[in-house]
DOVOVO-332136 format. One line per field, with one value per residue: residue number from 1; chain; x, y, z of N, C-alpha, C, CB in turn. Coordinates in nm, 2 decimals. Glycine has a CB too. Layout:
REM DOVOVO-332136
n	[NUM_...] .
chain	[A_...] .
n.x	[X_...] .
n.y	[Y_...] .
n.z	[Z_...] .
ca.x	[X_...] .
ca.y	[Y_...] .
ca.z	[Z_...] .
c.x	[X_...] .
c.y	[Y_...] .
c.z	[Z_...] .
cb.x	[X_...] .
cb.y	[Y_...] .
cb.z	[Z_...] .
***
This chain:
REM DOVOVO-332136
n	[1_2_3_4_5_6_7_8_9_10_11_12_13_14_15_16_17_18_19_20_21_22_23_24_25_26_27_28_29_30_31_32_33_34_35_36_37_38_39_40_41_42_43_44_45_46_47_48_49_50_51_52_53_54_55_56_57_58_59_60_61_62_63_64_65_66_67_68_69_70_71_72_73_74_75_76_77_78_79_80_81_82_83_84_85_86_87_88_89_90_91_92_93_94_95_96_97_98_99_100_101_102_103_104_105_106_107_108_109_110_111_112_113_114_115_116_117_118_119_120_121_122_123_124_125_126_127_128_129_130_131_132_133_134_135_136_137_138_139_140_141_142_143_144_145_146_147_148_149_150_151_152_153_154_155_156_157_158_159_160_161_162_163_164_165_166_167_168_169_170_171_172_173_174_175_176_177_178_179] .
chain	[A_A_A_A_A_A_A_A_A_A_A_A_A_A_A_A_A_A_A_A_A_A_A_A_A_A_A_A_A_A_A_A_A_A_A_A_A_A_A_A_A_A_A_A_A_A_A_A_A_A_A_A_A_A_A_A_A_A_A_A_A_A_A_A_A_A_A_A_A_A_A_A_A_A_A_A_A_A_A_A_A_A_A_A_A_A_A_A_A_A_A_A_A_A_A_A_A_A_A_A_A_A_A_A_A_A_A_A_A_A_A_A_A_A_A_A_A_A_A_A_A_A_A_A_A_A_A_A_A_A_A_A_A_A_A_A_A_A_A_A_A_A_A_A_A_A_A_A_A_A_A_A_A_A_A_A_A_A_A_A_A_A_A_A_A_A_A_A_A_A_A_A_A_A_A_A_A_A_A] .
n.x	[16.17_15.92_15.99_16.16_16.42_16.59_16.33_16.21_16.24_16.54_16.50_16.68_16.70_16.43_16.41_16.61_16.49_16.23_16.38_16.58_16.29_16.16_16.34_16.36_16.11_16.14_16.05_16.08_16.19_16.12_16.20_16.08_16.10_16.02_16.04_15.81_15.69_15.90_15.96_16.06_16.27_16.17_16.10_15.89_15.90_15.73_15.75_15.68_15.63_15.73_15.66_15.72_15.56_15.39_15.24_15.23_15.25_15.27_15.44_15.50_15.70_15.82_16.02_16.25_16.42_16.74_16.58_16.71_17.01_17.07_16.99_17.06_17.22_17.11_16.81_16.70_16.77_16.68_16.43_16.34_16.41_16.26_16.02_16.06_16.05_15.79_15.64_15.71_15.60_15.35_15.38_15.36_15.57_15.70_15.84_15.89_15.70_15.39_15.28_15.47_15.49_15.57_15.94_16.27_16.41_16.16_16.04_16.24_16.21_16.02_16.00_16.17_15.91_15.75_15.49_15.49_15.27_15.07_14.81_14.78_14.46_14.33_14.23_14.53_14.71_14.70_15.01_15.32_15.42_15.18_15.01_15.19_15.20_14.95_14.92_15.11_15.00_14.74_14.79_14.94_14.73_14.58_14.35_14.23_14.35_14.22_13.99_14.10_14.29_14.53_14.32_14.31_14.27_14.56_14.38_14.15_14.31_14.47_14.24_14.24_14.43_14.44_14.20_14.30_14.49_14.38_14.20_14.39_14.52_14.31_14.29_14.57_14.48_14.29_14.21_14.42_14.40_14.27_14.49] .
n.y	[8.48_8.38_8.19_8.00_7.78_7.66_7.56_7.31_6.98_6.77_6.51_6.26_6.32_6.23_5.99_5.83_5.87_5.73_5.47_5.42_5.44_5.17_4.93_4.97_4.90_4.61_4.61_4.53_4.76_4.87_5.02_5.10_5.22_5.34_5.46_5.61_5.79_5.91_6.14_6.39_6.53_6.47_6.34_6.16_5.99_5.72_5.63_5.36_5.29_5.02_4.81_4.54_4.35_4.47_4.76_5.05_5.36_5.57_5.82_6.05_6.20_6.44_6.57_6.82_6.79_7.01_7.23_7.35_7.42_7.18_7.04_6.99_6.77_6.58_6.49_6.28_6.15_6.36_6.38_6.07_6.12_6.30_6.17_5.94_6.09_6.23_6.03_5.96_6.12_6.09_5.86_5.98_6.06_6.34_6.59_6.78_6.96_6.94_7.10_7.15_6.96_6.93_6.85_6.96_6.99_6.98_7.24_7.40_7.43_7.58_7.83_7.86_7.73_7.96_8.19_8.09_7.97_8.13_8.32_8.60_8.74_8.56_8.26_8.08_7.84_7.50_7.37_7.22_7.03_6.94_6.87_6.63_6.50_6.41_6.25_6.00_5.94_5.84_5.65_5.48_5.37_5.27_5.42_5.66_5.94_6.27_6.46_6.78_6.82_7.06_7.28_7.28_7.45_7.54_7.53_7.28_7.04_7.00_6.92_6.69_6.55_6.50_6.33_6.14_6.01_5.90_5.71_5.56_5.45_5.34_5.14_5.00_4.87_4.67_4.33_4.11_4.00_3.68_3.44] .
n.z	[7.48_7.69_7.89_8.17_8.08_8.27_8.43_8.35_8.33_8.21_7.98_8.02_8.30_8.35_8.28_8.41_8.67_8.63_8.55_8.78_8.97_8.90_8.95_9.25_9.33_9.19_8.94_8.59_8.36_8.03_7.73_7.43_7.07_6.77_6.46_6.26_6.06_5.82_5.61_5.33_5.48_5.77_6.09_6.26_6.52_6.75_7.10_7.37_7.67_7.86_8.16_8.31_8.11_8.03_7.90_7.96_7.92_7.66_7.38_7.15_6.91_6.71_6.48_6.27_5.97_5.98_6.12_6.34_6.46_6.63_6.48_6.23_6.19_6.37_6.45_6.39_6.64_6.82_6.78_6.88_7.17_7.22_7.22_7.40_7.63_7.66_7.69_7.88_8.08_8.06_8.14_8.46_8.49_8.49_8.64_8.87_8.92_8.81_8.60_8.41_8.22_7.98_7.84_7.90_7.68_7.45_7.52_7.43_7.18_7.15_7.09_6.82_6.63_6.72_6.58_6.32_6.22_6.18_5.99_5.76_5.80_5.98_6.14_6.29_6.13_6.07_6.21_6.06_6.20_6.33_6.17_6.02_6.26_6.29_6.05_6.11_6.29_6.20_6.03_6.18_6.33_6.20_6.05_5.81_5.65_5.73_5.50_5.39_5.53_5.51_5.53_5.80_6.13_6.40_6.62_6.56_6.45_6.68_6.85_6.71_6.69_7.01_7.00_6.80_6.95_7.16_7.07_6.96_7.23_7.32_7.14_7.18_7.43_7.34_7.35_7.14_6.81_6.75_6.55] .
ca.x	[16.11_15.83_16.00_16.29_16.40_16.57_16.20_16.17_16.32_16.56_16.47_16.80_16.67_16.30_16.48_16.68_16.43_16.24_16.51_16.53_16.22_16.13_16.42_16.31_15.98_16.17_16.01_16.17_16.17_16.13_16.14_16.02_16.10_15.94_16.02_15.69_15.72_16.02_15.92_16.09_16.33_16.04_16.11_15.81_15.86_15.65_15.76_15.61_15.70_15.68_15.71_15.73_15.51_15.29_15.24_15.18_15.27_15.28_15.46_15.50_15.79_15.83_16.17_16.25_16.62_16.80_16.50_16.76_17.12_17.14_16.85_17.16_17.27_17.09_16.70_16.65_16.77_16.60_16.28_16.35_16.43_16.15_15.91_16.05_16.04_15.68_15.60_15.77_15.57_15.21_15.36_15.37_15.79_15.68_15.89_15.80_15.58_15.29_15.25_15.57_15.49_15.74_16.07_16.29_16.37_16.05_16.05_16.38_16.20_15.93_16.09_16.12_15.75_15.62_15.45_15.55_15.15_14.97_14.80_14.75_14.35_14.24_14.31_14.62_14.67_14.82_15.14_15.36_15.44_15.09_14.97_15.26_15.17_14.79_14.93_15.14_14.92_14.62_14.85_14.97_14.59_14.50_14.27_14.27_14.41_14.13_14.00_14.09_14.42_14.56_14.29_14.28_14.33_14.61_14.29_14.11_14.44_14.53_14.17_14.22_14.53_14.41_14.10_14.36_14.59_14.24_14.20_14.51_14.54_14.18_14.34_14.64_14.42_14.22_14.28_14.46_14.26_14.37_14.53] .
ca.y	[8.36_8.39_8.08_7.95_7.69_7.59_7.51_7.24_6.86_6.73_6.36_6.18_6.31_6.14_5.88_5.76_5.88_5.58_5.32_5.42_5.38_5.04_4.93_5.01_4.83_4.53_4.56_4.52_4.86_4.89_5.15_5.07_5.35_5.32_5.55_5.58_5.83_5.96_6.21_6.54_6.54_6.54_6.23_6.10_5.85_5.66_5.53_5.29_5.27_4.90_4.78_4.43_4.33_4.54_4.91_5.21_5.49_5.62_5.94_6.11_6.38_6.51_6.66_6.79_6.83_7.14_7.34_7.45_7.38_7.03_6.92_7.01_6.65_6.50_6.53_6.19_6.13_6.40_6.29_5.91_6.14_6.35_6.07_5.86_6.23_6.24_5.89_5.92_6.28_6.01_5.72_6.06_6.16_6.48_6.65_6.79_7.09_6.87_7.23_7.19_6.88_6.92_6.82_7.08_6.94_6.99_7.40_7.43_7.41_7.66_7.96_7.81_7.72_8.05_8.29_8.03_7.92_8.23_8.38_8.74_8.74_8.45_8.18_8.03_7.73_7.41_7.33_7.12_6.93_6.89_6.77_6.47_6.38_6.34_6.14_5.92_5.81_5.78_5.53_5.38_5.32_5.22_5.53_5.71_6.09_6.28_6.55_6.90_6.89_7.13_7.42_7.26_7.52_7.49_7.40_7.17_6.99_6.96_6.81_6.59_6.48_6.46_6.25_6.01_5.93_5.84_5.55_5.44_5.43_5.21_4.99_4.95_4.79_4.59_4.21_4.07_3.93_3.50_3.38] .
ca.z	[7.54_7.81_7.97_8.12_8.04_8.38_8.53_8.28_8.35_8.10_7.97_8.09_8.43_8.40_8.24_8.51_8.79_8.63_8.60_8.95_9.08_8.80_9.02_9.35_9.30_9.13_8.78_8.45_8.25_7.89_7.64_7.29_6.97_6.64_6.34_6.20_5.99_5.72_5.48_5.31_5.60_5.86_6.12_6.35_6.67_6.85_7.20_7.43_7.81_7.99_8.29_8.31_7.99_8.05_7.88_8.05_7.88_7.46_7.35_7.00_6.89_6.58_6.42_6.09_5.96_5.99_6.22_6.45_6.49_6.64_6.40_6.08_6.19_6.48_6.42_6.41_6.75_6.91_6.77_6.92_7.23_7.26_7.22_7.51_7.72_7.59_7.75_8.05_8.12_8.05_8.30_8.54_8.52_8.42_8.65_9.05_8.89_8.68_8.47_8.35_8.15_7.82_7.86_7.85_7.47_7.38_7.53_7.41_7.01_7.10_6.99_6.69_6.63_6.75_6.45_6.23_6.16_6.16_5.89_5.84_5.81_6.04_6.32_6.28_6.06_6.23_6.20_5.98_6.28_6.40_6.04_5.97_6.36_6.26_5.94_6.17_6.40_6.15_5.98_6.33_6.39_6.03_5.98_5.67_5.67_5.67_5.40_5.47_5.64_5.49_5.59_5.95_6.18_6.48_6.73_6.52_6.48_6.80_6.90_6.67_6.77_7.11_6.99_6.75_7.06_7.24_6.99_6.95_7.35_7.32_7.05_7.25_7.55_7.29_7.33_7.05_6.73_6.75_6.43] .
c.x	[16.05_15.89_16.15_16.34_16.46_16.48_16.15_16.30_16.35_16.51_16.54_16.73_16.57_16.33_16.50_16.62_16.36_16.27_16.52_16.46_16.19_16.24_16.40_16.18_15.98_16.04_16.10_16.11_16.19_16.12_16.16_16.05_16.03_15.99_15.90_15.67_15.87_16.00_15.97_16.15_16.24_16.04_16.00_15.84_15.76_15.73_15.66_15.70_15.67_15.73_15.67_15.70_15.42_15.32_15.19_15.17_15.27_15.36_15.49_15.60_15.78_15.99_16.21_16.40_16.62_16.67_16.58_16.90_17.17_17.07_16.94_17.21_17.21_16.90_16.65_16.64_16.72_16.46_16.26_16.33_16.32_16.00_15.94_16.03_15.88_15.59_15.60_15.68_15.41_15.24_15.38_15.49_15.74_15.75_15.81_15.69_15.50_15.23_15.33_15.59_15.59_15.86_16.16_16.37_16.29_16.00_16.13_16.35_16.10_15.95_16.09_16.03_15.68_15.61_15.46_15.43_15.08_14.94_14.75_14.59_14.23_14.32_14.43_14.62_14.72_14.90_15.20_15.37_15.30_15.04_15.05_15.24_15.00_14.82_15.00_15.07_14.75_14.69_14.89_14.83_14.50_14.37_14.32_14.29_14.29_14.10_14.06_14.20_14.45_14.51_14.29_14.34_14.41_14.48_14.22_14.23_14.51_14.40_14.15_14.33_14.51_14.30_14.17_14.38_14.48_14.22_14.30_14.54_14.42_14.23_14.42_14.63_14.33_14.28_14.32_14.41_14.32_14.41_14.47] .
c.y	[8.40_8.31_8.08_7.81_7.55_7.50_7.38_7.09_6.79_6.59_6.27_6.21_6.23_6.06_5.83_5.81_5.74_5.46_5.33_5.34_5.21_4.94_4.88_4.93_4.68_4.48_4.60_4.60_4.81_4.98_5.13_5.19_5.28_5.47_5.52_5.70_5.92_6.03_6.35_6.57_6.52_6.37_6.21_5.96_5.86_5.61_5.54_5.24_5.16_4.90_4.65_4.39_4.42_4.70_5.01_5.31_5.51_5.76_5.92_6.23_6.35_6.58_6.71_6.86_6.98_7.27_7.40_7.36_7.23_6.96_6.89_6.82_6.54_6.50_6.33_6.12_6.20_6.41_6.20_6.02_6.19_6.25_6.04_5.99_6.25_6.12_5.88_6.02_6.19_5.96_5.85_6.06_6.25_6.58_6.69_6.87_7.00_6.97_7.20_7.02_6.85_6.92_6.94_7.12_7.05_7.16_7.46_7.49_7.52_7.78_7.93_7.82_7.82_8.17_8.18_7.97_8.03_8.26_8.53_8.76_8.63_8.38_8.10_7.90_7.63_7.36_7.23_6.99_6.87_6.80_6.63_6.47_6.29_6.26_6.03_5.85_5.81_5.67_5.42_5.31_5.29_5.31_5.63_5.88_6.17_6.44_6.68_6.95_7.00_7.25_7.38_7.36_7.47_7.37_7.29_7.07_6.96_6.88_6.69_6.47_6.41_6.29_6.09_5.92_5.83_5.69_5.50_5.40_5.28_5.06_4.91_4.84_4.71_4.45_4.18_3.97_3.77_3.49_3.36] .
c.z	[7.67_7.90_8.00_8.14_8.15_8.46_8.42_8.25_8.18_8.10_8.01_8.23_8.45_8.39_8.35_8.67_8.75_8.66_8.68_8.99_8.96_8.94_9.18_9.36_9.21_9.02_8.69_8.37_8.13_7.80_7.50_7.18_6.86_6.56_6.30_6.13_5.93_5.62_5.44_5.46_5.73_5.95_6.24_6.42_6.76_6.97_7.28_7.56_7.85_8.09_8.31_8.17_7.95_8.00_7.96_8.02_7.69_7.48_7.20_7.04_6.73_6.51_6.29_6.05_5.94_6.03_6.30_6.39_6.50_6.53_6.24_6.11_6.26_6.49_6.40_6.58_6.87_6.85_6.86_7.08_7.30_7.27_7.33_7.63_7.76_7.69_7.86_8.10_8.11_8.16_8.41_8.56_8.43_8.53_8.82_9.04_8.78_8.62_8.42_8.30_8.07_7.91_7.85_7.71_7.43_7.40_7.49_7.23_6.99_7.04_6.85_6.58_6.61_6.66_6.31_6.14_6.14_6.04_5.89_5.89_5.91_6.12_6.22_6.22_6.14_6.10_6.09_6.07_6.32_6.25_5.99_6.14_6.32_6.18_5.98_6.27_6.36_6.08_6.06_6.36_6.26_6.01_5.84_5.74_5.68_5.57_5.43_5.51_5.64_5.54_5.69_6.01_6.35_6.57_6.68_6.51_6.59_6.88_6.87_6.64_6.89_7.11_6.90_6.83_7.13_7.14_6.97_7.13_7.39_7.23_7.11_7.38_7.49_7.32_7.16_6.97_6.68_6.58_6.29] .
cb.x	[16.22_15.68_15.93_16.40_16.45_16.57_16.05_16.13_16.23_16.69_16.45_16.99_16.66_16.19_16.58_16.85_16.34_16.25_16.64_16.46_16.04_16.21_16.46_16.30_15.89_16.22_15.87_16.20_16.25_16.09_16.21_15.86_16.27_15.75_16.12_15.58_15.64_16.09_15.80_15.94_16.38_15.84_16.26_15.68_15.98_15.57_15.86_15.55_15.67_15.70_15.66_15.66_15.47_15.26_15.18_15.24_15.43_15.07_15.55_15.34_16.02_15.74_16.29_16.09_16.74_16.88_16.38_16.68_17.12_17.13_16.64_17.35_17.37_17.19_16.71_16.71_16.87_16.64_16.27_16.54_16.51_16.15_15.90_16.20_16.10_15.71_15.66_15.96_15.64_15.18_15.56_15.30_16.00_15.49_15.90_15.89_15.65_15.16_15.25_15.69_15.40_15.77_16.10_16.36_16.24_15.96_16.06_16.50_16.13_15.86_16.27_16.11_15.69_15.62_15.59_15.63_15.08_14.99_14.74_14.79_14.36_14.16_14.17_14.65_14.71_14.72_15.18_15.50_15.53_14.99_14.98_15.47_15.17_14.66_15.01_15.23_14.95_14.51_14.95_15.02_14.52_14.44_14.24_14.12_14.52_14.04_13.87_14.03_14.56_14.57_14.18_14.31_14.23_14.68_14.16_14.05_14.50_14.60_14.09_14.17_14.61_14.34_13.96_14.47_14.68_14.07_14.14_14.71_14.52_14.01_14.42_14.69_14.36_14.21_14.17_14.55_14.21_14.24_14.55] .
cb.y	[8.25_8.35_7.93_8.03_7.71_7.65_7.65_7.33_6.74_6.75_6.32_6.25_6.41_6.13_5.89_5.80_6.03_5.56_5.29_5.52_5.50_5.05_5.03_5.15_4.95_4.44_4.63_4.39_4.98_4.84_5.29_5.04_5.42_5.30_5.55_5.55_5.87_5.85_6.22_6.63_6.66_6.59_6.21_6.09_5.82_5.54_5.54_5.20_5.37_4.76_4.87_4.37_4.22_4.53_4.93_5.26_5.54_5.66_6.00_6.17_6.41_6.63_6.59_6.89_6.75_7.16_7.28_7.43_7.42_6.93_7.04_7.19_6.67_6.57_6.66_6.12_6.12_6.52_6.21_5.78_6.16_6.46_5.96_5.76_6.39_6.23_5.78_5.96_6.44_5.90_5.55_6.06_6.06_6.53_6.73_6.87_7.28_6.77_7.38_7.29_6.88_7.11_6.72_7.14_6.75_6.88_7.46_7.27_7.23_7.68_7.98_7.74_7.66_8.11_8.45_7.94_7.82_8.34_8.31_8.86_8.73_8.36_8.00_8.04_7.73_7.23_7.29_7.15_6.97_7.00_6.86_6.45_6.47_6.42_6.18_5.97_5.86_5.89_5.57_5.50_5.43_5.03_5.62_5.68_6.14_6.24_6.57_6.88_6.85_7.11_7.52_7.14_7.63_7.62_7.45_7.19_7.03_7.09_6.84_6.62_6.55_6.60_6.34_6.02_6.05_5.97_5.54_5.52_5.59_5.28_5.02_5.05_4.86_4.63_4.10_4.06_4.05_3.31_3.27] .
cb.z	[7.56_7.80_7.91_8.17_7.90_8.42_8.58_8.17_8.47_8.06_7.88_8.07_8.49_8.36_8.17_8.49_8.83_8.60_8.56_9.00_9.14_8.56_9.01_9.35_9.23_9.21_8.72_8.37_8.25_7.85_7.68_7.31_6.92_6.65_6.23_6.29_6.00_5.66_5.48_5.26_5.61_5.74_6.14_6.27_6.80_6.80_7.27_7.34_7.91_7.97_8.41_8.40_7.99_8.20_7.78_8.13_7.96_7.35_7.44_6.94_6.97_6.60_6.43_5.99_5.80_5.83_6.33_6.66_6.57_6.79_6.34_6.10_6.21_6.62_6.27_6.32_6.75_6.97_6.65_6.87_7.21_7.17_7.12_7.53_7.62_7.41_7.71_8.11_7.99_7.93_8.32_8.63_8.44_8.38_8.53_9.19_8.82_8.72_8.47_8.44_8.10_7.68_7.76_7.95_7.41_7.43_7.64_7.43_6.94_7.18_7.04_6.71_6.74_6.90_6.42_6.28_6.22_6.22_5.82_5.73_5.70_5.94_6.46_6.37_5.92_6.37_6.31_5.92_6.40_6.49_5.92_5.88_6.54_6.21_5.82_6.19_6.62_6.05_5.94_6.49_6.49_6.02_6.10_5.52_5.53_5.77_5.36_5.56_5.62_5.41_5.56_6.01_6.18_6.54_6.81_6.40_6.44_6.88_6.91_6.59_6.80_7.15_6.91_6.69_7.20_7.22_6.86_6.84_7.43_7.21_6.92_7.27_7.66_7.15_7.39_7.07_6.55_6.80_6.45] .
***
């Protein structure tokens, strides 16, 4: 591991630096989960950070049973977990160093992850995890999956992750369509 994993804030801590300050600035926190996807062990959350009524923040995790250790039983919950980590690290609780974005969850899985997409002859393919996030939040945003997945490589997949969240973040600030 290049990293350690010290320099990286757990989520209980952004957590409750939040509830803190929400606190401190007498507004009423909220933190929202969604399962939004369940498939072939493979568990996708959505959370959504408020502060009064009002949204602020989105995050996404990913988990898929038995990847590691705690995941043999608990892979739903650090999904749910890494999402709100994920959200808090948007509404800016990402920790005192804003490089050190991920949770230390979410650095905790890279080891894991790493070699795990390559192929021998060419760029790297993308991930399992990055492909059921693009299917979870083309579904979350009522877009269709699109052709291809499968050869998408890691970067295409991750711009097009980047470019989903972008519309579901626009949708999210859309007014709501009357009755």
């Amino acid at each position: 591991m290049a990293f350690d994993l010290e320099n990286y804030e757990p989520v209980a801590v952004r957590l409750s630096r939040w509830l803190d300050d929400c606190k401190q600035r007498n507004v009423m926190p909220k933190v929202v989960t969604d399962l939004v996807h369940y498939l072939a062990d493979t568990a996708v959350f959505r959370a959504e950070i408020y502060e009064d009524d009002r949204l602020i923040a989105t995050g996404w995790e990913e988990e898929v049973r038995g990847s590691s250790p705690v995941n043999r039983t608990s892979h739903l919950a650090n999904a749910e977990t890494g999402a709100v980590g994920r959200a808090l690290a948007n509404a800016g609780y990402a920790g005192s160093d804003p490089s050190k974005r991920p949770s230390r969850e979410e650095m905790s899985k890279v080891s894991r992850y790493e070699g795990s997409t390559s192929t021998e002859n060419g760029p790297r393919l993308a991930s399992d995890k990055q492909r059921n996030m693009i299917r979870a939040v083309c579904k979350a945003i009522g877009r269709t999956v699109p052709d291809g997945l499968d050869q998408m490589t890691s970067v295409q997949a991750s711009r097009l992750i980047d470019e989903l969240k972008k519309q579901e973040g626009a949708r999210a600030d859309a007014p709501e369509d009357p009755f």
